[in-house]
C-alpha positions in Angstrom: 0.0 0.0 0.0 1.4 3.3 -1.0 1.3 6.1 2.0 -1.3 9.0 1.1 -1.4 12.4 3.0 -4.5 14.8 2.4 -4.5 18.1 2.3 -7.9 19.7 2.2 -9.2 22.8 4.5 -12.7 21.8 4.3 -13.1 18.8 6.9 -16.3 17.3 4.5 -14.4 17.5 1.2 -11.5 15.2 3.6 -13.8 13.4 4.5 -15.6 13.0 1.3 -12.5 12.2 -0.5 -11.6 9.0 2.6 -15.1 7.6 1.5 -13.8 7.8 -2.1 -10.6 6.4 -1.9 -12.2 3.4 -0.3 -15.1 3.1 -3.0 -11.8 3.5 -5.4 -10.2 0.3 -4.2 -7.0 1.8 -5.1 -3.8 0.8 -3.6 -3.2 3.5 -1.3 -3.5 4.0 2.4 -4.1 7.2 4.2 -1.9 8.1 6.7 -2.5 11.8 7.8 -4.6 14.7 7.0 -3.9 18.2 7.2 -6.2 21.7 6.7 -3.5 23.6 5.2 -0.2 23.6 3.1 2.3 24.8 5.9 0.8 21.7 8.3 1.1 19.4 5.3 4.3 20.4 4.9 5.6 19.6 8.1 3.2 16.0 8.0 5.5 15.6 4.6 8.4 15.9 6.6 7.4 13.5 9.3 5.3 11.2 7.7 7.3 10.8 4.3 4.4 10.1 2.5 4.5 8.7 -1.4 1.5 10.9 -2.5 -0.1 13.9 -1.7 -3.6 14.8 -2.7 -4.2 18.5 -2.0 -6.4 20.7 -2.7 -5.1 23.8 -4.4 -7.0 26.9 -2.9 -6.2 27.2 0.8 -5.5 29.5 3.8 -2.5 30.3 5.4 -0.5 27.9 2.2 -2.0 27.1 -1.0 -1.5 23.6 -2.8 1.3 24.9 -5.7 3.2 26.5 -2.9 3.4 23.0 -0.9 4.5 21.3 -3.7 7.1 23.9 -5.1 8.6 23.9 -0.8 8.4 20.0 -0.8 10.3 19.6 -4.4 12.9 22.5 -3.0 13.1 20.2 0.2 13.9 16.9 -2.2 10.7 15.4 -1.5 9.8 13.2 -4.4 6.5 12.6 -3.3 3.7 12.7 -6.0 1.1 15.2 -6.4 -2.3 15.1 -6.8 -3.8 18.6 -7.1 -7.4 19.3 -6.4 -9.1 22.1 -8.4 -12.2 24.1 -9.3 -13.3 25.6 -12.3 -11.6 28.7 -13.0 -8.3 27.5 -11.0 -6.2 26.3 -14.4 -3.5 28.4 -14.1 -2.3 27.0 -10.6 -2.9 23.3 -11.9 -0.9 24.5 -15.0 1.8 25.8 -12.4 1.6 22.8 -10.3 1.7 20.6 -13.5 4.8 22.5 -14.1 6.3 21.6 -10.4 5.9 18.1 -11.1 2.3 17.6 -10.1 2.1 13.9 -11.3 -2.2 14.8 -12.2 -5.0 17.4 -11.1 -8.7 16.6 -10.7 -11.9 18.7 -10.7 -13.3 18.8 -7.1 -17.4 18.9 -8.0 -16.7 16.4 -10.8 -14.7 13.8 -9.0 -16.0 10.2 -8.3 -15.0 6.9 -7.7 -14.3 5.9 -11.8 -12.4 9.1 -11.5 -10.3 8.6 -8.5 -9.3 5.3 -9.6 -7.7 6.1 -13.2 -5.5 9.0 -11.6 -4.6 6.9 -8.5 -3.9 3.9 -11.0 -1.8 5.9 -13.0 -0.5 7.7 -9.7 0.7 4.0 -8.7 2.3 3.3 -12.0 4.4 5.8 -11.5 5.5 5.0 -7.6 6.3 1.4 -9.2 8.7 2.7 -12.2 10.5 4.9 -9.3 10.6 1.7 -6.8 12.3 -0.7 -10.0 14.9 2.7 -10.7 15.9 2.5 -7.3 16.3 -1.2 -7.1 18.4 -0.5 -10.3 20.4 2.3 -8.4 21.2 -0.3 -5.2 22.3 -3.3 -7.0 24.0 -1.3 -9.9 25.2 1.5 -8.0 28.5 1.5 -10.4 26.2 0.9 -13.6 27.3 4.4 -15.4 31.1 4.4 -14.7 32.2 5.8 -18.1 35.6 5.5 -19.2 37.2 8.8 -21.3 37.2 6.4 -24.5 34.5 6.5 -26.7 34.7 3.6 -28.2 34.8 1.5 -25.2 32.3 3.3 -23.6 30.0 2.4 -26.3 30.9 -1.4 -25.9 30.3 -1.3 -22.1 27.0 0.0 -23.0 26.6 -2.8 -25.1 27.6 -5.5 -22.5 25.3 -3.2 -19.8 22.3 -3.9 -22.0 23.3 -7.7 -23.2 25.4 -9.2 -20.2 23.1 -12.2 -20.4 23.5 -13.2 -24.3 26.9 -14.6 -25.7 29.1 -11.8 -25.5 33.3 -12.7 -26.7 35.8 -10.2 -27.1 35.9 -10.8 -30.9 32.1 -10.1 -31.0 33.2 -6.7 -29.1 35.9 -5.9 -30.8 34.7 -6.3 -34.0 31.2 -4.3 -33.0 33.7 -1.6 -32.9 36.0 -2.2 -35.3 39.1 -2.5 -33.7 41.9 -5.4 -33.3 40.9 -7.5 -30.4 43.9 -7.8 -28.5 44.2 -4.2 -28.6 40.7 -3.9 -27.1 42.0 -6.2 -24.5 44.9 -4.2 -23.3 42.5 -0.9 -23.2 39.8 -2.5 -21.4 42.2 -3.4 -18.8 43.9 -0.4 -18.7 41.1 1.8 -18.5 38.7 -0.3 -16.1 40.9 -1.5 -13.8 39.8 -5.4 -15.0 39.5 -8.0 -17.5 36.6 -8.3 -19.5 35.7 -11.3 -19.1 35.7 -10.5 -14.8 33.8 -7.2 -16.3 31.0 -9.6 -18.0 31.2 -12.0 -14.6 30.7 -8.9 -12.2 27.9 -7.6 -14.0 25.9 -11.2 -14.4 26.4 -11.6 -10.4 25.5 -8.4 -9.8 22.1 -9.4 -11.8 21.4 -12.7 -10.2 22.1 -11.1 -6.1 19.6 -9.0 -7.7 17.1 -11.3 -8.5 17.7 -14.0 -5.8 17.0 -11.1 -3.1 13.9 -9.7 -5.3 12.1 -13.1 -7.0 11.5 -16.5 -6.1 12.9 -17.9 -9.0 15.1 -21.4 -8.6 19.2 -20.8 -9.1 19.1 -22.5 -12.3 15.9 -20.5 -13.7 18.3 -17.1 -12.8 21.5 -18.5 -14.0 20.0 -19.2 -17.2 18.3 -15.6 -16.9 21.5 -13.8 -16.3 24.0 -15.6 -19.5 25.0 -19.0 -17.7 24.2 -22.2 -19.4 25.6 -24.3 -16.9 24.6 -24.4 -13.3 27.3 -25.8 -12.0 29.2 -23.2 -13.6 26.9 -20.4 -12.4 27.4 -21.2 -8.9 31.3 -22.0 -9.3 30.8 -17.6 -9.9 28.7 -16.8 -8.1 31.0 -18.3 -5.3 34.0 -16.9 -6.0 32.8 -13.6 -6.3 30.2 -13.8 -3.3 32.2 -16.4 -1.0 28.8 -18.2 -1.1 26.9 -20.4 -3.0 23.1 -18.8 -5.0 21.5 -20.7 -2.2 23.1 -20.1 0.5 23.1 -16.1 -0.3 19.6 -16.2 -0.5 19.3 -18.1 2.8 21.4 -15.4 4.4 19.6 -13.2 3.2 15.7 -14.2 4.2 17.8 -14.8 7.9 
């Protein structure tokens, strides 16, 4: 369930809205409320919430003001803005703050609700699978100051699980391969075939912690036909077997 603040001055259009959320059936769980943008913003602080569906026109801080504070702040909360007719131009400034939608206040209903909050929780999800990317990868973009090979570690980044050989490389880029072996080396700090390795482990400590898919079923996923071989790897770069990393890990 994703965390949900609401920000609404009007105590029956808050509690209009709870009743909504739960005729919605959308993934999302309320967590605090708040009559105004300067006590969302410290319920933001506090409560780190994932979304924030606030009403636009309010005392003391309006809506487009909380979110511009929370974004200057780092908050990466989304934003659902509540609006009126004849209230455009802040939903066209808050659209412009990274409000991920904005929704008509007399107009809004369950149907309604649901498709922004569905496309609310789309969003949250592609953020969540970036920052998996970010913690298992976290040395993913490590360009070198050669063209060239920086175009073949993209390569490898995006097809470490097919057949990759340093001919295949070398000749992708059209130079000699036993030159490409001494540069790779030189520049990375490692072998390529420890640079393929690294990032195929890296892939499979990813998706032993995150899936319940059997060793062989991610070996074959991340480029090893063998599963004896897989684990021979996986061991000598993790100092433990697929299994017994996940089992360390679930303990």
């Amino acid at each position: 369930m994703w965390r949900t603040l609401i920000v609404e001055d009007e105590q029956p259009a808050r509690a209009s809205l709870r009743k909504l959320m739960g005729k919605a059936e959308v993934p999302f769980e309320i967590v605090g409320e708040a009559a105004d943008g300067q006590e969302a913003l410290a319920l933001i602080r506090e409560l780190r919430p994932d979304v924030v569906i606030t009403d636009i026109v309010m005392p003391v801080m309006d809506g487009v003001t909380l979110l511009r504070l929370a974004r200057e702040e780092g908050f990466e909360c989304r934003f659902v803005m509540l609006t009126c007719m004849g209230e455009f131009e802040y939903a066209r400034q808050a659209v412009e703050y990274g409000a991920s939608s904005y929704m008509l206040k007399l107009s809004m209903d369950a149907g309604g609700l649901r498709q922004t909050m569905n496309k609310v929780a789309g969003e949250l999800e592609r953020r969540e699978r970036l920052r998996k990317v970010e913690k298992w990868f976290p040395d993913k973009a490590e360009p070198t100051d050669h063209p060239e090979l920086n175009r073949m570690i993209r390569h490898i980044e995006e097809h470490y699980a097919e057949d990759i050989t340093l001919k295949g490389l070398a000749d992708w880029i059209r130079m000699d391969a036993s030159y490409v072996s001494d540069l790779f080396k030189k520049k990375t700090g490692t072998t390529l075939t420890h640079y393929i390795q690294k990032r195929r482990i890296q892939a499979a400590k990813m998706l032993l912690a995150e899936t319940d898919r059997t060793v062989s079923e991610i070996g074959r996923q991340v480029g090893f036909e063998n599963d004896n071989y897989f684990i021979k790897v996986f061991k000598r770069w993790c100092g433990a077997t697929p299994s017994e990393y996940r089992r360390r890990l679930s303990e």
